[in-house]
C-alpha positions in Angstrom: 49.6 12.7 -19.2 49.1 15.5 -22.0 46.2 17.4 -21.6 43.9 16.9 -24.9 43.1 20.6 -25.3 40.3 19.9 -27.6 38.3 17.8 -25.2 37.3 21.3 -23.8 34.8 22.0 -26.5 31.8 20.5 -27.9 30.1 20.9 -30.7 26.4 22.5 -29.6 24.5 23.5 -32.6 24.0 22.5 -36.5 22.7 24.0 -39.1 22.6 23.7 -42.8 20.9 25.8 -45.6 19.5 25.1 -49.4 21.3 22.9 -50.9 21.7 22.5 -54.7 22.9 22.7 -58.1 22.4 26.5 -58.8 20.2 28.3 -56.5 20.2 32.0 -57.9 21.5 33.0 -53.9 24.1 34.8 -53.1 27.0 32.7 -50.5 25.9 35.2 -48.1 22.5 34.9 -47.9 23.1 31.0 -47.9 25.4 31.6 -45.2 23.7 33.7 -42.6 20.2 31.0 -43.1 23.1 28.2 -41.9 24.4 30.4 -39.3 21.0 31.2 -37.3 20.0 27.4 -37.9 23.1 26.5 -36.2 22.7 29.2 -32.9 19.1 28.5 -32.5 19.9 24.5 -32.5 22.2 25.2 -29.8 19.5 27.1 -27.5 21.5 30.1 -28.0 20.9 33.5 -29.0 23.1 36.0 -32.0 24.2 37.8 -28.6 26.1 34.7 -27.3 28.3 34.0 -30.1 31.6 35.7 -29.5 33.9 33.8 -32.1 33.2 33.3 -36.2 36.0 30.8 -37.9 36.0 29.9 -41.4 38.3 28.9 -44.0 38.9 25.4 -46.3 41.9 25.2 -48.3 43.1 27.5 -51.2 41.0 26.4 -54.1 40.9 28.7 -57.3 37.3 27.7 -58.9 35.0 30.3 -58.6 32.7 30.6 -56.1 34.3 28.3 -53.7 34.7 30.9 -50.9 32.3 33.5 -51.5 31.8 34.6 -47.9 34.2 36.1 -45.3 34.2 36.4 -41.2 33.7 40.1 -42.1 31.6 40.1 -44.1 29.2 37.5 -42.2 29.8 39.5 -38.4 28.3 42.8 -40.5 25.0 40.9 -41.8 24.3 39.3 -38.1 25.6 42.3 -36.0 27.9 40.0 -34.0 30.6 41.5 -31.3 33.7 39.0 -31.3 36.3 38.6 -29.1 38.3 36.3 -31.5 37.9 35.1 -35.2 39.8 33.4 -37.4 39.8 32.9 -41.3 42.6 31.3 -43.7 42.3 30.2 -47.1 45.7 28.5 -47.0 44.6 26.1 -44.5 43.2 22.3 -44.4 39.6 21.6 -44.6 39.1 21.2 -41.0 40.9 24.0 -40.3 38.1 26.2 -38.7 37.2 23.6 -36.3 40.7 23.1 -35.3 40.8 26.7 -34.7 37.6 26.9 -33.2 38.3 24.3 -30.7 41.3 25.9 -29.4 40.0 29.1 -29.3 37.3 27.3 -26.9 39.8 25.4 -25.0 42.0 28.5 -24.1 39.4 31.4 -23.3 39.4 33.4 -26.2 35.8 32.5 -26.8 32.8 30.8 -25.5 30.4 30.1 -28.6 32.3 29.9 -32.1 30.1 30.0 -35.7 32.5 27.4 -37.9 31.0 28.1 -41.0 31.5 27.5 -44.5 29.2 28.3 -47.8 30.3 27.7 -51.7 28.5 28.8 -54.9 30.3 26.6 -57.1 27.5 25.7 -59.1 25.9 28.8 -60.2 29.8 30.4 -60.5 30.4 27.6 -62.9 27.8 28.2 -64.9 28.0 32.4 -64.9 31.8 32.0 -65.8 32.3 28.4 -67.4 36.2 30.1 -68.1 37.5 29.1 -65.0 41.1 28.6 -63.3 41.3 24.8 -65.2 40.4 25.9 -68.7 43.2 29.3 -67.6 45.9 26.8 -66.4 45.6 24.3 -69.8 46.0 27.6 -71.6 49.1 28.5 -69.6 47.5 31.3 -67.7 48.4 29.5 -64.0 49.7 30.8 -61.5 51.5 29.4 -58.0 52.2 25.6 -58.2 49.0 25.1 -61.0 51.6 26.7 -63.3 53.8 23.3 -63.1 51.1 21.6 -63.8 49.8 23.3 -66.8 52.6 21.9 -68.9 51.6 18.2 -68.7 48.0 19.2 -69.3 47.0 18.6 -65.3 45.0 21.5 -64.6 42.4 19.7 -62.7 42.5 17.5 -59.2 40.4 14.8 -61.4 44.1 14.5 -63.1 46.1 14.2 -60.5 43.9 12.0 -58.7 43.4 10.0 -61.6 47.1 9.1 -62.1 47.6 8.0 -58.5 44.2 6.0 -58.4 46.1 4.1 -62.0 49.3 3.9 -59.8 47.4 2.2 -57.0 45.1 -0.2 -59.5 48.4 -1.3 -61.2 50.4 -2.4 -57.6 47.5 -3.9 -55.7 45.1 -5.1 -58.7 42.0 -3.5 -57.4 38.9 -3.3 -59.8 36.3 -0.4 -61.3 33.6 -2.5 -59.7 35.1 -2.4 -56.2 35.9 1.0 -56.2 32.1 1.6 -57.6 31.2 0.5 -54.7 32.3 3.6 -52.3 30.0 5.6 -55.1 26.8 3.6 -55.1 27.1 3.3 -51.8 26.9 6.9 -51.3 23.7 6.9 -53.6 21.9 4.9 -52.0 22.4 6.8 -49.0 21.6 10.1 -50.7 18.4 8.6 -51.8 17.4 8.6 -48.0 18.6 12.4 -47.4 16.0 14.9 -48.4 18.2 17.6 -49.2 21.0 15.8 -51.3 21.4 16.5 -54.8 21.6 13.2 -56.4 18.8 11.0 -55.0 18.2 8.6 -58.2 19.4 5.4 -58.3 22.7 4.5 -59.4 23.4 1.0 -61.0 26.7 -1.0 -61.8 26.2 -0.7 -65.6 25.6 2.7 -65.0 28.9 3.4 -63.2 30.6 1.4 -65.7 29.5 2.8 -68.5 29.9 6.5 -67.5 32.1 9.0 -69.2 35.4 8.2 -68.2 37.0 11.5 -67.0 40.6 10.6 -66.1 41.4 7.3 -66.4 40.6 5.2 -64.1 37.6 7.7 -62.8 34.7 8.0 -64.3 31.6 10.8 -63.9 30.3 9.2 -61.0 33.9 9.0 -59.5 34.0 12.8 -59.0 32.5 14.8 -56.5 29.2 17.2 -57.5 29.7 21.3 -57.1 26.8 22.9 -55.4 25.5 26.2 -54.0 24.4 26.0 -50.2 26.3 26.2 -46.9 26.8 24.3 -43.7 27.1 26.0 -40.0 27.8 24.5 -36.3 28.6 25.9 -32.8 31.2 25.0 -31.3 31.0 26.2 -27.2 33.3 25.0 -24.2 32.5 21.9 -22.8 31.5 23.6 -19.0 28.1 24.4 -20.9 27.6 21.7 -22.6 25.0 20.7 -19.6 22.8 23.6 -20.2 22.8 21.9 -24.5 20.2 19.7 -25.4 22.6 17.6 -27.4 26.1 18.2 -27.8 28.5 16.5 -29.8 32.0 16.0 -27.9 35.5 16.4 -29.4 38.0 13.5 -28.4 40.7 14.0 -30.6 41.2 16.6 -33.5 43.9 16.5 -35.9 45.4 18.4 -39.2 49.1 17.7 -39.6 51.2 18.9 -42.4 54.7 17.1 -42.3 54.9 15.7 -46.4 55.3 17.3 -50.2 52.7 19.8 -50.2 51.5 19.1 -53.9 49.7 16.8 -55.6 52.7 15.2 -58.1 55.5 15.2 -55.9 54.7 12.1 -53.6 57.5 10.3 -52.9 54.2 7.1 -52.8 51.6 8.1 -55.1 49.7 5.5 -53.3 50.5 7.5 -50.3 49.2 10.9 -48.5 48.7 12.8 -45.8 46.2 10.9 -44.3 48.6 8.6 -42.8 50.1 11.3 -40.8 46.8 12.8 -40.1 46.0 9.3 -38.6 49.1 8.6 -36.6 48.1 11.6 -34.9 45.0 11.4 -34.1 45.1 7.9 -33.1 47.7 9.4 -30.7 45.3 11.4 -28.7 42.6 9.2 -27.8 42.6 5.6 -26.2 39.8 4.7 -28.9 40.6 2.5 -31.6 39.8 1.6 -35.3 37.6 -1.0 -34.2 35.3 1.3 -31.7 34.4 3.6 -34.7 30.6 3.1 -35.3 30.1 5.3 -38.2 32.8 7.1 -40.7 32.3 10.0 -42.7 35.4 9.5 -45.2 36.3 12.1 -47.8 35.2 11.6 -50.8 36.4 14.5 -53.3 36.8 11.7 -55.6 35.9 7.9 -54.7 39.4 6.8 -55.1 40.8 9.2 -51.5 38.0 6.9 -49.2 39.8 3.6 -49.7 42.9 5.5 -49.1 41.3 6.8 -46.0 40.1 3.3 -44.8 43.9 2.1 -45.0 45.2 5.4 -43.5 42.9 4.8 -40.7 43.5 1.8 -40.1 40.2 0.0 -40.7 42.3 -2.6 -43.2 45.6 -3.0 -44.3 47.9 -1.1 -47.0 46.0 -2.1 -50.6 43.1 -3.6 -49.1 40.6 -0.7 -49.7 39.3 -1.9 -53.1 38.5 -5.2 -51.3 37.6 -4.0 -48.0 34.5 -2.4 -50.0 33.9 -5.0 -52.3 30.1 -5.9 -52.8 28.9 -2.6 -50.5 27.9 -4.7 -47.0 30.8 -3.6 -45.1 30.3 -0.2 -45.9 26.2 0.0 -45.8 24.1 1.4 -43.3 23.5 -1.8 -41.2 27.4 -2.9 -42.4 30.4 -3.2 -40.0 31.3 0.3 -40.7 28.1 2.6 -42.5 29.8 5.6 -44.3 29.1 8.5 -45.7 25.6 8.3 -44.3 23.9 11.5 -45.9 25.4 10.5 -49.6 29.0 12.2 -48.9 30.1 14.8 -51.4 29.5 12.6 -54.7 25.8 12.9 -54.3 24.8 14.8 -51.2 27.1 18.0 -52.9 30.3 19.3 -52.6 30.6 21.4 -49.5 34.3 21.1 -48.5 34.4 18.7 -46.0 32.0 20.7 -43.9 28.9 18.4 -44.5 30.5 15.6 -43.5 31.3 16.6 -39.9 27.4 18.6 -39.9 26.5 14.1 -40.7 28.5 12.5 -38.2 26.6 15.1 -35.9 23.6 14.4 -36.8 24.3 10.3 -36.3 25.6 10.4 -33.0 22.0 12.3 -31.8 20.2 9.7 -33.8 18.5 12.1 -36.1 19.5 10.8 -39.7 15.8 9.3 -39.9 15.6 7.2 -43.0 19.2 7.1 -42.7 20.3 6.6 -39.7 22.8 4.2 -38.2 21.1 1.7 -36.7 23.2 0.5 -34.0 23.0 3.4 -31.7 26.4 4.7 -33.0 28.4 6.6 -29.9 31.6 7.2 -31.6 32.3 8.8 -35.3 35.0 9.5 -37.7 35.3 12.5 -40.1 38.2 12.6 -42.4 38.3 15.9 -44.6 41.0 16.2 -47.7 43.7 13.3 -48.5 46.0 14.8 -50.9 49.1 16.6 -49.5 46.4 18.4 -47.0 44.5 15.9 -44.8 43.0 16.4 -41.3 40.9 14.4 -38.9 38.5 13.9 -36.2 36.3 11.9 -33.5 33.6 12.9 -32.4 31.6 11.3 -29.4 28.2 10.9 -27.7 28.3 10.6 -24.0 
């Protein structure tokens, strides 16, 4: 049988800093608050951590990796025997990197960390890489874009989410559904950024943004940063409550931009799926609570058909009403308010929530059926990646 490398690590400490819409902070400072939450959760000490990974994706909008493995080892002193940093890498990345740098010896106690000043980057220099690439100033593949006036994800996004209401029928009020969710989740996370209520009329009659997405559709920017340990699974005794890694996956087989899908209906997540699903004897059905990218609303339901939780077109419905997808539901998701109202922080928070689930710590909002097994899906666009986590 082949050895599941990533077994050998666990995840041993969180940690999580300020989180909001423009905190006046610098990714650094936000960064090293997260980081020495995360060692101190773990029962460890600045002097044990011997990795540092980071890294989520090349993004041009300001502020969206402000912080570097160099730059954090200086602040906290650290001596490393391995590190690891890509911005042309998958969300997940990090932990990918992390794990395996655990599994084979190069490290005993990685900081997988990531912090964004989006927000306050935004506002400081509102000229940023979309408003460049609709003037024509775009470089790399934006710059094929720019012609057609698709600067922004929201665009391309849009057009497959149109794509996908036109061949399965699926409604505005189903896919509302994956955002008021989320809301109402957020509403029971203290540090979230959007904790009001969201209503059905509201959603509806929100700006649209790119048709068939609305305001409420699109994921909120936000300063703060999110921080875990991950350490080999030989201490994991001496923890007080690690999180285990059964299977960990970030393919990249398909077209690697947004327009060139040979399905626009269709991603990476499938592949990301089939392989993951490939390294574990669990199943779909023994997934007790899913944190499920949500960038924009319109990549979950893709990610509960990749993932096999329903079949091909079946999101919209799958999600219809809210139950299914509700805290006490068959499948609770995106517990902590997921990226559209908890805040943007690159896929990181969600796998910091699925943590925090699986040690029964959500408080207000936590799981209610003792959940032992969770599902973190990060990206869904050309770049998607995957993992389980367990309890044991």
């Amino acid at each position: 049988m082949t050895t599941i490398l990533e077994r050998s690590a666990v995840i041993s400490g969180l940690g999580v800093s300020a989180i909001g819409r423009r905190l006046g902070r610098s990714g650094l400072d936000l960064a090293i608050d997260a980081v020495l939450d995360a060692v101190a959760d773990a029962g460890l000490t600045r002097s044990d951590i011997d990795g540092v990974a980071t890294g989520s994706g090349y993004s041009p909008a300001p502020g969206a990796s402000p912080v570097s493995t160099m730059e954090l080892k200086e602040a906290l002193r650290l001596e490393l025997n391995w590190y690891s940093a890509a911005a042309d890498s998958s969300q997940m990345s990090a932990l990918i990197s992390a794990t395996m740098a655990v599994a084979s010896g190069q490290a005993r106690h990685v900081v997988v960390f990531r912090a964004v000043t989006e927000a306050s980057a935004r506002q400081q220099a509102p000229a940023s890489s979309s408003a460049e690439a609709s003037r024509g100033e775009a470089e790399g593949w934006l710059q094929w874009l720019a012609p057609f006036n698709a600067p922004s994800a929201v665009n391309w996004i849009g057009m497959a989410a149109a794509r996908y209401f036109h061949e399965f029928g699926a409604a505005r009020e189903q896919l509302a559904q994956v955002a008021l969710n989320g809301r109402r989740n957020a509403a029971l996370t203290s540090d979230a950024v959007y904790r009001e209520p969201l209503t059905m009329d509201e959603y509806l009659s929100a700006r649209m943004i790119s048709t068939p997405l609305c305001l409420f559709d699109c994921d909120v920017p936000v300063d703060g940063a999110v921080a875990m340990v991950v350490s080999h699974v030989d201490v994991a005794r001496d923890l007080r409550l690690p999180v285990h890694i059964e299977s960990i996956a970030g393919p990249l087989y398909g077209r690697s931009t947004w327009d060139q899908q040979p399905d626009l209906t269709r991603f990476a997540g499938a592949d990301a799926a089939k392989r993951l699903w490939s390294r574990t004897d669990l199943k779909p059905k023994d997934v007790d609570v899913a944190q499920l990218y949500d960038g924009f609303s319109f990549l979950s339901l893709i990610w509960l058909e990749d993932m096999g939780f329903c079949g091909r077109g079946e999101g919209a419905a799958f999600v219809e009403g809210g139950g299914r997808i509700a805290l006490g539901g068959e499948l609770p998701m995106n517990t902590s308010g997921g990226q559209l109202s908890y805040g943007r922080l690159h896929g990181m928070g969600l796998i910091h929530e699925a943590c925090v689930q699986l040690r029964g710590a959500g408080g207000a909002r936590q799981v209610p059926n003792d959940p032992r097994v969770a599902l973190v899906t990060n990206g869904g666009g050309p770049v998607a990646s995957a993992v389980l986590l367990v309890r044991k």
